[in-house]
C-alpha positions as CSV (number, residue, x, y, z in Angstrom):
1,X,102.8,140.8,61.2
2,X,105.8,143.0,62.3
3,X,106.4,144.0,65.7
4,X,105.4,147.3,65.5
5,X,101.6,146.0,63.9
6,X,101.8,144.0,67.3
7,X,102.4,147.0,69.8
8,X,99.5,148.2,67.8
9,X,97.0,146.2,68.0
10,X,98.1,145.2,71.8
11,X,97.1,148.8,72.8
12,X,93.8,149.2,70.9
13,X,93.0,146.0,72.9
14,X,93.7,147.2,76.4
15,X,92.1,150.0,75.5
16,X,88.8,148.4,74.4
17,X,89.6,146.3,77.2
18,X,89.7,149.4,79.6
19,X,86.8,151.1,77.7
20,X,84.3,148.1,78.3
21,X,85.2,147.6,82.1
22,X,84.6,151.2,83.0
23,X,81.2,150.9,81.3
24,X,80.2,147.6,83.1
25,X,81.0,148.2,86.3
26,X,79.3,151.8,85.6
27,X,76.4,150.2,84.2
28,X,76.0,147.4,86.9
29,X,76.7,150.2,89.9
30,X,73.8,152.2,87.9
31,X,71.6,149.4,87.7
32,X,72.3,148.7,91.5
33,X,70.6,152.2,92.3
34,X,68.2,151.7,90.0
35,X,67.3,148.2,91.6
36,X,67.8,149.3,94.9
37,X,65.0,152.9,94.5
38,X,62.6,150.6,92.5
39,X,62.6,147.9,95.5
40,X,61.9,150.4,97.9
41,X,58.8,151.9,95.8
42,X,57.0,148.4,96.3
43,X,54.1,148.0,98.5
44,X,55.8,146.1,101.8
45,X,54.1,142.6,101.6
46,X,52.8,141.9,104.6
47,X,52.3,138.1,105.8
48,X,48.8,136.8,105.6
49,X,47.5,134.6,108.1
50,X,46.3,131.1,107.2
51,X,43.7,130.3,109.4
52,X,43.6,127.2,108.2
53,X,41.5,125.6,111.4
54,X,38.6,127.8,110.0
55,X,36.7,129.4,112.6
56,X,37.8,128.3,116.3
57,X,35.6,127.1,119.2
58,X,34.8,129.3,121.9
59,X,37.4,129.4,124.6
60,X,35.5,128.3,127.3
61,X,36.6,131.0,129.7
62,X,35.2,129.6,133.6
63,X,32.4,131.0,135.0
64,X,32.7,133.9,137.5
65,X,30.5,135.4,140.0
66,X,31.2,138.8,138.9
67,X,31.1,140.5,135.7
68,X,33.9,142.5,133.9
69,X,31.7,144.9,133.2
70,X,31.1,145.7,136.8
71,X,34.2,147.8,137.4
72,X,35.9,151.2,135.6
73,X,39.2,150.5,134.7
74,X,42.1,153.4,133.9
75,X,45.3,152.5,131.9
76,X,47.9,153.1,134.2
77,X,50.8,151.4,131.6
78,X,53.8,153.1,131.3
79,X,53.2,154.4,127.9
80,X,49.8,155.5,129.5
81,X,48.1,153.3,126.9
82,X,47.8,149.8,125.2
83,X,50.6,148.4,124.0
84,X,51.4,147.5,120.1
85,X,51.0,143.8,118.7
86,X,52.0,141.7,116.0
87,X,48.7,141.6,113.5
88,X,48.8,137.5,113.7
89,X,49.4,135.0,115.4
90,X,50.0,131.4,116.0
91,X,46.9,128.9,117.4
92,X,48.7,125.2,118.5
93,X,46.7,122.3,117.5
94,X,46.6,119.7,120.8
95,X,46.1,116.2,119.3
96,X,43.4,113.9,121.1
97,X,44.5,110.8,122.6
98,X,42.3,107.3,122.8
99,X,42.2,104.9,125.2
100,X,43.8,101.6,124.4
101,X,44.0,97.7,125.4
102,X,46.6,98.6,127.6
103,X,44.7,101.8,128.8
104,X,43.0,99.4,131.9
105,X,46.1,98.4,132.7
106,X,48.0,101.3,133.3
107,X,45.0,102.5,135.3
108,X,45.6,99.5,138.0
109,X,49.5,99.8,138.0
110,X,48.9,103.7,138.9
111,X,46.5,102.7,141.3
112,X,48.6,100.7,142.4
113,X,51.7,103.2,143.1
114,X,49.1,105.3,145.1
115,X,49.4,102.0,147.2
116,X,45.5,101.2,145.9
117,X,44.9,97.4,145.2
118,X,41.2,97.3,144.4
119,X,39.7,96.5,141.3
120,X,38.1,99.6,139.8
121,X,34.6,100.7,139.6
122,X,33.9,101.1,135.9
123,X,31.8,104.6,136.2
124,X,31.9,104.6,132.3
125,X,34.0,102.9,129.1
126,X,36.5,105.3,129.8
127,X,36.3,106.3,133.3
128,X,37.4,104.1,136.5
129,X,37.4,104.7,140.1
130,X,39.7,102.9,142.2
131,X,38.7,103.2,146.3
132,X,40.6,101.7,149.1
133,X,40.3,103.1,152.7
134,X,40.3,106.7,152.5
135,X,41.6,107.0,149.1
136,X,40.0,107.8,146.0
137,X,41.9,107.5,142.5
138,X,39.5,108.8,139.3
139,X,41.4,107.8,136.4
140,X,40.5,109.1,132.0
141,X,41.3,106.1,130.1
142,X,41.2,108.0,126.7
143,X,43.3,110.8,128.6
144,X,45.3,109.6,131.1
145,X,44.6,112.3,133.4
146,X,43.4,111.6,136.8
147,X,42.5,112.7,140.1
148,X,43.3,111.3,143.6
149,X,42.3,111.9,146.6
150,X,43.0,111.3,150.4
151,X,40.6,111.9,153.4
152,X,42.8,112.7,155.9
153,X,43.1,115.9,158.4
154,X,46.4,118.1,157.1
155,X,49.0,117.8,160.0
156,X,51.3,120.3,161.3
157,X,53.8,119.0,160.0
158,X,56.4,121.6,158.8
159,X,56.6,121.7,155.7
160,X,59.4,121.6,153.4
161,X,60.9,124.5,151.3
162,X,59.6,125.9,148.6
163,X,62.3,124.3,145.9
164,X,62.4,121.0,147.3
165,X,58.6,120.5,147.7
166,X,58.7,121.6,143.6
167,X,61.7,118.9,143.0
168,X,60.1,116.4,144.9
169,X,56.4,117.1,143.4
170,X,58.2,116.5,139.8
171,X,60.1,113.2,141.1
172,X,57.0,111.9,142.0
173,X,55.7,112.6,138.6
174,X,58.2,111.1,137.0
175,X,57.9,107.7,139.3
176,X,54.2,107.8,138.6
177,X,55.3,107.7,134.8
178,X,53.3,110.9,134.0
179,X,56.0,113.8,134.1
180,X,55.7,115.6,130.6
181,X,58.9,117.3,128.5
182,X,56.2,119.9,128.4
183,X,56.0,120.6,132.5
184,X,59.7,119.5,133.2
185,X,60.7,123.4,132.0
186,X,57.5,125.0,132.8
187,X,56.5,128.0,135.5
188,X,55.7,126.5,138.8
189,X,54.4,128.0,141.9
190,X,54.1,126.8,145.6
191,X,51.7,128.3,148.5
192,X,51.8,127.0,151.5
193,X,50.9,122.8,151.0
194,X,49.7,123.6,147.8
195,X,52.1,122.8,144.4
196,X,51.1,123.6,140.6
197,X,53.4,123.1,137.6
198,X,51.9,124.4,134.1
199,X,53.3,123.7,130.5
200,X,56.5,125.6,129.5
201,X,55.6,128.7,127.9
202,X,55.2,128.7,124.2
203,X,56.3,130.9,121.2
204,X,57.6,133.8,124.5
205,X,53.8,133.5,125.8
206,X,52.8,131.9,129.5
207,X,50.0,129.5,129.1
208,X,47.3,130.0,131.2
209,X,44.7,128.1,133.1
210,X,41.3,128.4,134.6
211,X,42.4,129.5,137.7
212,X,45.7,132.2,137.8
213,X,47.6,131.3,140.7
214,X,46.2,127.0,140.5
215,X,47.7,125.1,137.4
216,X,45.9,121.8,136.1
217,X,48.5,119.9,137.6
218,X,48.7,120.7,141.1
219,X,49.2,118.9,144.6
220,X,48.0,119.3,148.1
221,X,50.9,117.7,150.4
222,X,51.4,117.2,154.1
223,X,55.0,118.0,155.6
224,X,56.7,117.0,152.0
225,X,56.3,115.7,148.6
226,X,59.1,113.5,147.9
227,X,56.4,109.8,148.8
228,X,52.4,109.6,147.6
229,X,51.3,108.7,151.1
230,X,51.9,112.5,151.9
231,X,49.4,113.6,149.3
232,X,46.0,114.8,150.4
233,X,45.1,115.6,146.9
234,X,47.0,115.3,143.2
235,X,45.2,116.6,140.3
236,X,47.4,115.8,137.0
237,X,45.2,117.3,134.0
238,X,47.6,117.4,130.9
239,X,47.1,117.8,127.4
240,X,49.9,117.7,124.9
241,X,50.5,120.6,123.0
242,X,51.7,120.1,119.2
243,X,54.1,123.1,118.7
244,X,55.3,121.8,115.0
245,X,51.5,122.4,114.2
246,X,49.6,125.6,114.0
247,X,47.7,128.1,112.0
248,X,47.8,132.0,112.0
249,X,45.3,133.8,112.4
250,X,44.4,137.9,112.9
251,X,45.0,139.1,116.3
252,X,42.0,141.4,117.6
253,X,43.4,145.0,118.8
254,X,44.0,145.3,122.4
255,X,41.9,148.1,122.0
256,X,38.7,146.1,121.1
257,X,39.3,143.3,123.6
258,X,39.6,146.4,126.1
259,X,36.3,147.1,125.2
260,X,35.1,143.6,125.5
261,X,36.4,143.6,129.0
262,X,34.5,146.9,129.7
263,X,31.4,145.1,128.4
264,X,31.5,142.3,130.2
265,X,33.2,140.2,127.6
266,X,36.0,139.2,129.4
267,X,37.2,137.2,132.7
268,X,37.5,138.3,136.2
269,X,40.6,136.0,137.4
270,X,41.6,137.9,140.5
271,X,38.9,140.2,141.9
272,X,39.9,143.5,142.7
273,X,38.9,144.7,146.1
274,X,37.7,148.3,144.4
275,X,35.2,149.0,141.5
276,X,38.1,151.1,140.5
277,X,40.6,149.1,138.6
278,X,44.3,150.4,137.6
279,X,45.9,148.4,134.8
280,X,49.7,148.7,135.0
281,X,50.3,145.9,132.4
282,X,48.9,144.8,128.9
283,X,50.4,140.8,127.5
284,X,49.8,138.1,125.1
285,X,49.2,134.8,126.7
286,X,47.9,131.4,125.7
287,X,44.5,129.7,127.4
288,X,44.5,126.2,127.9
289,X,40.9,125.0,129.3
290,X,40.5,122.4,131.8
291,X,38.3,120.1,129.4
292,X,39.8,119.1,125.8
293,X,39.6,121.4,123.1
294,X,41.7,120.6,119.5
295,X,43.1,124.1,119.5
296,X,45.3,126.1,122.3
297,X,44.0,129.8,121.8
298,X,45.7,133.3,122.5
299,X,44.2,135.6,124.9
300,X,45.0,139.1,126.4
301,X,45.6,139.3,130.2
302,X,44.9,142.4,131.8
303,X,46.8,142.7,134.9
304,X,47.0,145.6,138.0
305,X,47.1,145.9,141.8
306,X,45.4,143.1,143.3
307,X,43.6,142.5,139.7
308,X,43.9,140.0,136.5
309,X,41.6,139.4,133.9
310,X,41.5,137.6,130.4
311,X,39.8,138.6,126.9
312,X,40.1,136.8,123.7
313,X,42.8,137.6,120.8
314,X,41.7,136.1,117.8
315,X,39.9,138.3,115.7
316,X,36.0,138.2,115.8
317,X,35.5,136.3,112.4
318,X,37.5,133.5,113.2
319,X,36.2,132.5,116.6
320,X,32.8,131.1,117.8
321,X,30.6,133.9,119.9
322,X,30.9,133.1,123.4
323,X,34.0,134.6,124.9
């Protein structure tokens, strides 16, 4: 082949070689667009929930002396109405703990850190009572929840600040052997002699309890927290709360669990002082009863002026009538 044949054939190459690049990068830009406009013609998939607890107990909202459906309420928000939600939402599954050999055991060494040397009354296979003096000790062998108790008149003594009566209600916590990862992180709240820790919120949401401004772990103290002999009362209700496990399920409309409130379907937790109510704010928020349940349950809380109350969230389908 002479050298001109060469030159030759060199340039019909580039120029094939030119030709077929301009047409696939023109073809895979076209078929970009084309990819891109039929993508956004699809149907936008939207998550399903799983429910895969099937239908969900009641949530065993407290009883109240007054009915929701015994005031008018007026959505006072600052949109002037309810506020948009997700369309699911998580349920936590709370595993259920069993007494053990050692179960009796660690009753009397709590007893005994409450300075309580009896032996126990056994009020049932998994209930004790430990009594000595004026102190009373209630102890859940399956749970490990307890109650204790102190007859004594509250003293005048001053009591300590807010922050260290919280630091030194958790140190005694943790010396009793009972303070949770779960409470170390969670809201806390102190009135006067009275202390109450909940469980850190979960998935953005507060967890409540039966009673708004009282936690299930909550203290009565005299002058200070940081020794047991100053408690008149501890109350340590826990239940651990498995966040790695869940379902989804369909989150009812603020608007119907509005109406359920307005029927009487909800929960007065504060009482308003007027049949009138104002409702300045609309949130998601998680109910933990103060007896076991397998399942930690959203709610909506309703709050205003003086005013709080608590519907269910879960769609009607998937939860037992009672709410």
């Amino acid at each position: 082949m002479t050298l001109t044949q060469t030159a030759i054939l060199t340039k019909k190459f580039i120029l094939f070689s030119t030709i077929a690049l301009v047409l696939g990068i023109t073809g895979f830009i076209g078929y970009s667009i084309w990819q891109n406009w039929y993508l956004s013609t699809l149907p936008i998939v939207e998550e399903q929930p799983d429910t895969k607890f099937g239908v969900l107990p009641a949530l065993g909202f407290p009883q109240r002396p007054v009915s929701s459906s015994n005031f008018t309420y007026s959505l006072d928000t600052t949109t002037g109405g309810l506020p948009k939600f997700d369309k699911i939402i998580k349920v936590f599954f709370l595993p259920k703990t069993y007494a053990t050999f050692l179960s009796s055991q660690k009753s009397q060494e709590l007893a005994e850190k409450f300075n309580i040397k009896t032996a126990p009354q056994i009020l049932s296979e998994i209930n004790y009572l430990y009594k000595e003096g004026e102190k009373t000790l209630e102890v859940n062998l399956d749970s490990g929840n307890f109650l204790f108790k102190k007859e004594a008149t509250p003293s005048a003594k001053t009591l300590d600040s807010d922050d260290k009566l919280m630091a030194d209600f958790k140190s005694v916590l943790s010396s009793l052997g009972v303070l949770k990862d779960q409470l170390k992180n969670g809201r806390a709240k102190v009135t006067g002699p009275q202390i109450s820790i909940w469980p850190e919120d979960l998935d953005g949401k507060t967890i409540f309890t039966p009673e708004f401004n009282k936690s299930l772990v909550n203290a009565e103290v005299s002058g200070s927290a940081d020794n047991t002999e100053n408690y008149l009362a501890l109350n340590f209700t826990f239940f651990s709360i498995d966040d790695s496990t869940f379902a989804t399920y369909p989150l009812r409309k603020a608007a119907e669990s509005f109406e359920d409130l307005k029927q009487g379907k909800g929960v007065i937790m504060i009482e308003p002082p007027k049949p009138q109510v104002s409702i300045t704010s609309v949130y998601l928020g998680y109910y933990l009863p103060e007896s076991y349940t397998p399942y930690l349950q959203p709610i909506y809380v309703f709050e205003g002026p003086q005013f709080v109350a608590f519907a269910s969230a879960v769609s009607r389908e998937f939860q037992t009538s009672g709410n």
